[in-house]
C-alpha positions in Angstrom: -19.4 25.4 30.5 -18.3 22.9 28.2 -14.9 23.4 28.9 -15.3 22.7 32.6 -17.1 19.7 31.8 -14.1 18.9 29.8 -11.4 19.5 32.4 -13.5 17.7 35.0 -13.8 15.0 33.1 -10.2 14.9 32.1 -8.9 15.5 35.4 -11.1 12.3 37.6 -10.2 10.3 34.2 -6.8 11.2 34.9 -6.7 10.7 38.5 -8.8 7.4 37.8 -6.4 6.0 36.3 -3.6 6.9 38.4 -5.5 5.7 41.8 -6.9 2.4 40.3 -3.6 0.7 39.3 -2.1 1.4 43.0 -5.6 0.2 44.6 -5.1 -3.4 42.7 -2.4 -3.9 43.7 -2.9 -3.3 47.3 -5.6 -5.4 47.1 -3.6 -8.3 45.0 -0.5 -7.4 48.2 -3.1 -8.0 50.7 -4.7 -11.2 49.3 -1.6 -13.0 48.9 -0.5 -12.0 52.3 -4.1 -13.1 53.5 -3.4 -16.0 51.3 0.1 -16.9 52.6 -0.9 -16.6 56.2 -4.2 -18.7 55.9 -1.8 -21.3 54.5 0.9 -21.4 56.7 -1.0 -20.6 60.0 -1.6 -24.6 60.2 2.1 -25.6 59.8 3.2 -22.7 62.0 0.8 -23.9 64.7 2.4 -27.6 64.5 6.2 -26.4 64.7 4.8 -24.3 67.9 3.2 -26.9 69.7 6.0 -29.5 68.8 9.2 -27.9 68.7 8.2 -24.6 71.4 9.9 -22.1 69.0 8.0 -19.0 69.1 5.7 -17.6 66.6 8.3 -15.8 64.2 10.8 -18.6 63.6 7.7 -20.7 63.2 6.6 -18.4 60.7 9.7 -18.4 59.3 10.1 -21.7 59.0 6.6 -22.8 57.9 7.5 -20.5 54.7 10.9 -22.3 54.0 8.9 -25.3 53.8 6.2 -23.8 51.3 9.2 -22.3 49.4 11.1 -26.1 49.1 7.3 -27.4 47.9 7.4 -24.9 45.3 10.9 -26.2 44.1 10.1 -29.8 44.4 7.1 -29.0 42.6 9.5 -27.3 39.7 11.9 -30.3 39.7 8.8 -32.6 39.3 7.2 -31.0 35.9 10.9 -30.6 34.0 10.3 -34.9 33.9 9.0 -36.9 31.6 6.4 -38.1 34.0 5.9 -35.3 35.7 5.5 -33.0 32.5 3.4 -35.6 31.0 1.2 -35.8 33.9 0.7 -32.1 34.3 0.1 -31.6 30.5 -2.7 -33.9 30.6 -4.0 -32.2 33.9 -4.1 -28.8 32.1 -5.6 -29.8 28.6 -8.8 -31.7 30.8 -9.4 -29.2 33.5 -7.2 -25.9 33.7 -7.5 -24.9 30.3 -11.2 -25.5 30.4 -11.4 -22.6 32.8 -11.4 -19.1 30.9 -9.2 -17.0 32.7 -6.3 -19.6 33.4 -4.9 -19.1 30.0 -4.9 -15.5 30.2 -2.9 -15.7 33.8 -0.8 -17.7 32.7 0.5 -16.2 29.8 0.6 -13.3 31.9 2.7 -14.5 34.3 5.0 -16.5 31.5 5.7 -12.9 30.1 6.2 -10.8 33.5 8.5 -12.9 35.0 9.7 -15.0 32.2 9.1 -18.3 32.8 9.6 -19.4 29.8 12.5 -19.5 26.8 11.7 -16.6 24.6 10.8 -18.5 21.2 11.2 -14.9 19.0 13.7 -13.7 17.8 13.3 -10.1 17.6 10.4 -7.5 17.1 9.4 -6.1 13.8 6.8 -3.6 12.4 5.2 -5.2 9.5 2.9 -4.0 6.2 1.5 -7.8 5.5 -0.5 -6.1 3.0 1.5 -3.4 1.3 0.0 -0.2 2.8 0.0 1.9 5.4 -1.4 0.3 8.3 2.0 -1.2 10.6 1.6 -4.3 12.7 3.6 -4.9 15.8 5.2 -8.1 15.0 7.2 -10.9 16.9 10.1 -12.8 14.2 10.1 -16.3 14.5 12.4 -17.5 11.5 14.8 -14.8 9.6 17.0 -18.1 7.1 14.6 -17.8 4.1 16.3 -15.0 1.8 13.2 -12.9 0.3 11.0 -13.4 3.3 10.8 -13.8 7.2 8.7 -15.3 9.0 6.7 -13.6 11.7 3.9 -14.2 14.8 1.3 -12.0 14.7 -0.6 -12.1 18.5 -3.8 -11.6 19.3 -4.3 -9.0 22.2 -4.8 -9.6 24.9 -3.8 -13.3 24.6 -0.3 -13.2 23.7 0.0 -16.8 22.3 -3.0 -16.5 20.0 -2.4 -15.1 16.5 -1.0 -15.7 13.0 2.2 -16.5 11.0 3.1 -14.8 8.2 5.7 -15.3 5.9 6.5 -11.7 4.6 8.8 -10.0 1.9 11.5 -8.4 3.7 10.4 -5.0 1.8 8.1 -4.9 4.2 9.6 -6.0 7.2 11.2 -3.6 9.7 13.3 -4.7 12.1 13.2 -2.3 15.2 15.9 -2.5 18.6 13.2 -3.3 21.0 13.3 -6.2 24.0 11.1 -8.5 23.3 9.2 -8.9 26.4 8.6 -5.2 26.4 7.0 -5.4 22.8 4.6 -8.5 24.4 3.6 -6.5 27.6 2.0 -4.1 24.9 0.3 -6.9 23.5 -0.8 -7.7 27.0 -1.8 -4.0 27.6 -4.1 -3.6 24.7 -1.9 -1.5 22.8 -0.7 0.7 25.7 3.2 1.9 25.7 3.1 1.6 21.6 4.6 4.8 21.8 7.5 3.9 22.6 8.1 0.7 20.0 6.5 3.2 17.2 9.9 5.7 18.3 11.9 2.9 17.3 10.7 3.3 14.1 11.7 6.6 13.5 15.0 6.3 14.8 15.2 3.0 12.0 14.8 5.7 9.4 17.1 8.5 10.5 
């Protein structure tokens, strides 16, 4: 009886966890469609009545126009006023809201929006025993240690530095924003950074 509990459980776990991901993100595909269309419906509207293109050019067009705000918008925050401006408008009100920190650092890592600071990934003993640490190098120029970010999951920019002894430092062939996506993911995928490992000491 036991055992059927067990497989039971196991298999709608299983299943679970299969089914969930794929309903997200129909859901997250759906809302930015109803999103998108909510948003340009107006536009589309005004080319309609004004220029008498039909509905899909309209369409069309209406997303162009989102598309250039979005690169205006881009060319704006890379100046000094513009990134000053926005700075100031995310230390008073967006980072005051929880969960904007955590999509954004989401979306920094996924797509990449921004330089990669580390310079490699490392599994490191900070205190000389068994337990590894999924590490992120920051600054390899000091000759008996290196210097290392240690993330907090499942905020990826929140964590220590440690300056290490290179004894216990291992470097490990593994991209970068792969090794953060774990940090992201709670853990999940380790697997794979942990085979590094053993291939570093065959």
């Amino acid at each position: 009886m036991n055992k059927v509990k067990s497989f039971l459980k196991t298999t709608f776990l299983g299943g679970f966890l299969v089914v969930l991901p794929i309903i997200v993100l129909i859901f997250v595909l759906n809302w930015l469609f109803d999103f998108l269309t909510a948003n340009i419906s107006p536009i589309t509207k005004l080319l309609i009545q004004t220029t008498k293109v039909n509905e899909v050019v309209a369409a069309v067009i209406a997303v162009t126009i989102m598309l250039l705000l979005f690169f205006v918008v881009g060319i704006l925050v890379q100046t000094r006023f513009g990134k000053f401006f926005f700075e100031i408008f995310e230390e008073r009100l967006l980072k005051r809201i929880p969960i904007y920190r955590i999509i954004k650092e989401t979306v920094i890592q996924l797509f990449g929006g921004e330089k990669m600071i580390f310079k490699g990934v490392a599994l490191v003993k900070p205190f000389n025993n068994d337990t590894m640490i999924t590490a992120f190098i920051t600054d390899d120029s000091i000759e008996d240690y290196i210097t290392v970010f240690i993330p907090s999951a499942p905020a990826p920019t929140g964590g220590y530095i440690y300056h290490i002894k290179r004894e216990y430092v291992t470097k490990i062939d593994y991209p970068v924003e792969q090794a953060m996506r774990t940090v992201l993911s709670l853990g999940a995928g380790s697997k794979d950074v942990l085979k590094e490992l053993e291939v570093n000491k065959k």
